[in-house]
Structures are given as C-alpha cells and as structure tokens.
N, C-alpha and C positions, 0 to 999 in steps of 0.2 A: 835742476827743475824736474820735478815726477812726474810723469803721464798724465797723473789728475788736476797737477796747478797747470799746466801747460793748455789741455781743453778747456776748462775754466777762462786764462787770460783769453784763448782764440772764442769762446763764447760773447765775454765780455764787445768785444772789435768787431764781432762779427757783422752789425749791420752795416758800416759804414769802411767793411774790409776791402769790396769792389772799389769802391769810389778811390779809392787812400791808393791806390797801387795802381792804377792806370785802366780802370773798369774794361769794357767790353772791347776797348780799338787794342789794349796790351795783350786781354788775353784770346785775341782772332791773332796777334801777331805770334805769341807763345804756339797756336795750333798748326800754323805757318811752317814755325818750325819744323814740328812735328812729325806733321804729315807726310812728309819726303822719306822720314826714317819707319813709317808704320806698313806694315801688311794687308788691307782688309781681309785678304784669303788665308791669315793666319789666325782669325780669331777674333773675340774683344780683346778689347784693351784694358788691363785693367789698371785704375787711375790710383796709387799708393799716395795718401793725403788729399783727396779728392776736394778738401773745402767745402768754398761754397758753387762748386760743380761747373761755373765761369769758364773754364778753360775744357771743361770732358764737355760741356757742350756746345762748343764749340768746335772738337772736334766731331760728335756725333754730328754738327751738321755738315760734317767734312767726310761723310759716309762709313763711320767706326761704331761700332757698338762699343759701348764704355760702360764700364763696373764703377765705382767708387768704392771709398772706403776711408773713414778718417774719425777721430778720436773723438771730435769736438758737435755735440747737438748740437750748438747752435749755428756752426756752419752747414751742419748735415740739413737741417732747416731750408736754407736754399737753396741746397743741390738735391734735393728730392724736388724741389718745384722744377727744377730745370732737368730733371733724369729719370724722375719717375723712383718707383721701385726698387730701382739698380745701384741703389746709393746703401749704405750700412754702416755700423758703427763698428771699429774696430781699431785695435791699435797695430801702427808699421810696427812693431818689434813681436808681435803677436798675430799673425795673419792667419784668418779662419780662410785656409784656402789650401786644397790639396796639393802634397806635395808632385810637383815633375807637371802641373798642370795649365802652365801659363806658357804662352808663347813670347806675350808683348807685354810690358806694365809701363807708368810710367810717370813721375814725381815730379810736380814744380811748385817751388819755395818751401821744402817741405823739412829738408834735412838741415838748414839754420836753424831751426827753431827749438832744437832741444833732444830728438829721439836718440839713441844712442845707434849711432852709424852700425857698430860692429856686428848689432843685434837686428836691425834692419835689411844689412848687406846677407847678415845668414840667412833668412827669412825669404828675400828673393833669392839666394842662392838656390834655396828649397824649392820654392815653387815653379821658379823657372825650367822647362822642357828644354835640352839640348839644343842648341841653338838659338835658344828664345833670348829675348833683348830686354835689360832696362834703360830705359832713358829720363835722364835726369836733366832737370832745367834748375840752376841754382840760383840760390839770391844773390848772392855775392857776385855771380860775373866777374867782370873783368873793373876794379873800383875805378870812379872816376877821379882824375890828378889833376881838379882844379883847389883851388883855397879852403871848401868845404870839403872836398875830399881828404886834405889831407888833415886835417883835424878829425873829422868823423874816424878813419882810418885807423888814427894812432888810438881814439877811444875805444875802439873797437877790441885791438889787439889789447888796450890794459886791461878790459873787464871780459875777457878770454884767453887767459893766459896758457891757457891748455889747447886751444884748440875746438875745442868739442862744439862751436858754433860754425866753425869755417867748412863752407860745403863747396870749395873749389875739386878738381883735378889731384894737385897736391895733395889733398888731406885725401880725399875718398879715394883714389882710383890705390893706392896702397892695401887699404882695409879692405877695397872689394878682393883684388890678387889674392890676397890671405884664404878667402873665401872661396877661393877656385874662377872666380867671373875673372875675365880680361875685359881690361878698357881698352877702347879699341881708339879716345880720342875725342875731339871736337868737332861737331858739324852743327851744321845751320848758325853761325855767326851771323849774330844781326843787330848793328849800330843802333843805339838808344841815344835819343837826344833830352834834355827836358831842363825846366829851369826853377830854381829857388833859390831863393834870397838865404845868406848867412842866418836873419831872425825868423825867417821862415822852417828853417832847420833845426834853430835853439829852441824853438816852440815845441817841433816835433819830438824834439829828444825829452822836455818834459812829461811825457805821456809815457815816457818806456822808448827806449830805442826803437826805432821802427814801426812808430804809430801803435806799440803796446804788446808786439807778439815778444820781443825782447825784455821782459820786469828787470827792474833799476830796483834794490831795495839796499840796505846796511848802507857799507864800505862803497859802493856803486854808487852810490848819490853823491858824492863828494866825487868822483871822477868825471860825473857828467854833467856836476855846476861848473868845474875847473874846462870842459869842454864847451860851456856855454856861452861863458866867459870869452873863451881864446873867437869862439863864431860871432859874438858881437862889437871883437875888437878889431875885427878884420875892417877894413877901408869901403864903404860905402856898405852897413851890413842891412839898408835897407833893398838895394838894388840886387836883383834877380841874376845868375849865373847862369851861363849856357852850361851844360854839364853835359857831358858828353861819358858814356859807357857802351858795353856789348851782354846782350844775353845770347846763350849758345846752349847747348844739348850736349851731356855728354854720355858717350854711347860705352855700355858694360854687357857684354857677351857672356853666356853660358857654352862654353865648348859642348 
C-alpha cells in the first residue's frame, strides 16, 4: 500500500472512524494510559498519526500540549476541530520536524496500517532528543482467543505473510534496536472487554478488514470469503461473544 492509497482509504472511514473503534470512553481510556508515561515539564507532545485528534485531545485535557500530524485530510479534518492549529499534514516516514528536537511523541493505531516501520522508527530516531521517549499503542494488543479470534487471527496471518502489518513488540521493538532506540517494554496494560457476534464480524470483514483501514482486493477476497464462511459456521453465529483482549504502551527510549 503507498502513502497515497493509504490517506485516501483513511479519508474514505474517516467520518464514522470514532464511532467503529470505541469513540471517546476508548480513547479517555488510551490517554489513561498515557499519561503515567508523559512529562508535562518535558515539552509537547508530539502525536505521530494524529487522526482524527480523539485521543491528543484527550490528552490535552489531561494538561499536555500536543502537536499532530498525519497523512490523511480527511482525518485532519477533525482533529483541527479538536486541536486547533496544532494539527498538520504530513507523512510518519517523512516528518517536517527538526532533527534532536523532540522529547516525547507518541502513536496509537498508527503502525498496522501500512507505513513502513523501518523508515518511521528512523524518523523518530532522528527527532528524538537524548532521552526522549516514544510510546506506542498498538492495534494488535494482545489477540483475543475466543472462536472469532481464532479465525480472524489465522486471516490475518495469510493476507500478511510478511509481516509488515503486525505492530506488536515482536515485530517493532527489533527494527527500533536496529535504529539505536531501546524498548524498554510494556506498561499501562489494560483489559478490554466488548462483544460481537460471529456475523456481526463477517459483515465487518466485508468492508476491508477492520472497518476499511485494511483494503481486501485481488487474491484477498477469496481469503476473506473463505473467512466468512468459517465465522458463520461457527455454533450460534447470531449470539454476541464476550471477547476479552489488552491494550498497552510500548515504551522506546533514545539513549
């Protein structure tokens, strides 16, 4: 995926991108996180994949001044209503931001969706000031291992066989090392509960895995009918799942 069909799909999603992902109670819980690992007397913060600004302002009301910054207009769209001025268009693998000048940054949902890690990880490497911190909140977490987990799961891994979507621990905290940052680990664990049905899932997956920021096109559409398939054959696939996961922070250091 390019930088430019990537903005585009998140353009496309964008108005109904809060609601689809756990609107304003998920992302007070995401600043939650946060907040325990931020400095105010270090600085802004500045927000790499900023959206639709949901979550930066959230923390500004958590007393941070926050930057944005993110690829896509039509998310930029309402994170200028919520940030003012402080919001910008720019690409993570390309950051209009002086090098050695950042203390704190910090990314949530941002590295699933396509950027290429390696060229990201440099990026903050650069801008980051000696001891400055990035903190990452992935989509991925920790998968959940009920019936739709594991179907979704195994989908996941055939139409990424490389990798290049998985934003755990495993995959990133390697590429960042490469790059000089140490991961220093996981903090702020925090249990996610929430429930959907087996066809409430297959619906979803018709739109593009993950409500559309993941595009299904060629050889992928025959993986994720055969996916749909396996979610409506599962035993009651009208009745709703407790699903249980964790989102967490994972903390990369600039020596």
């Amino acid at each position: 995926m390019t930088a430019t069909s990537g903005a585009a799909e998140f353009d496309t999603i964008a108005p109904g991108y809060d609601a689809s992902r756990g609107g304003a109670a998920r992302a007070a819980g995401f600043a939650e996180q946060l907040t325990p690992l931020l400095d105010p007397a270090a600085g802004p913060v500045l927000d790499i994949g900023v959206g639709t600004g949901i979550v930066a302002a959230e923390l500004a009301a958590r007393g941070h001044l926050v930057y944005g910054l993110d690829l896509s207009t039509g998310m930029l769209a309402r994170a200028l209503d919520r940030l003012g001025p402080r919001v910008a268009l720019a690409d993570a693998c390309r950051l209009p931001v002086r090098t050695g000048s950042v203390r704190q940054a910090v990314s949530t949902w941002l590295l699933h969706a396509g950027p290429d890690h390696g060229r990201v990880f440099d990026e903050v490497a650069r801008i980051l000031r000696p001891g400055g911190r990035y903190l990452v909140i992935p989509a991925g977490g920790t998968r959940p291992t009920d019936d739709i987990g594991t179907v979704v799961g195994a989908l996941e891994d055939r139409l990424d066989p490389l990798r290049t979507r998985q934003d755990g621990p495993w995959t990133l905290a390697p590429i960042a090392e490469a790059r000089g940052l140490v991961y220093r680990g996981k903090a702020s664990e925090r249990p996610v509960t929430f429930r959907v049905s087996p066809r409430a899932m297959a619906r979803s997956l018709s739109g593009g895995l993950f409500t559309g920021a993941w595009p299904v096109t060629g050889e992928a559409t025959r993986l994720v009918a055969e996916a749909q398939e396996r979610l409506l054959a599962l035993p009651d696939p009208d009745v709703p799942r407790v699903r249980e996961m964790a989102d967490f922070v994972m903390v990369f250091e600039k020596p």
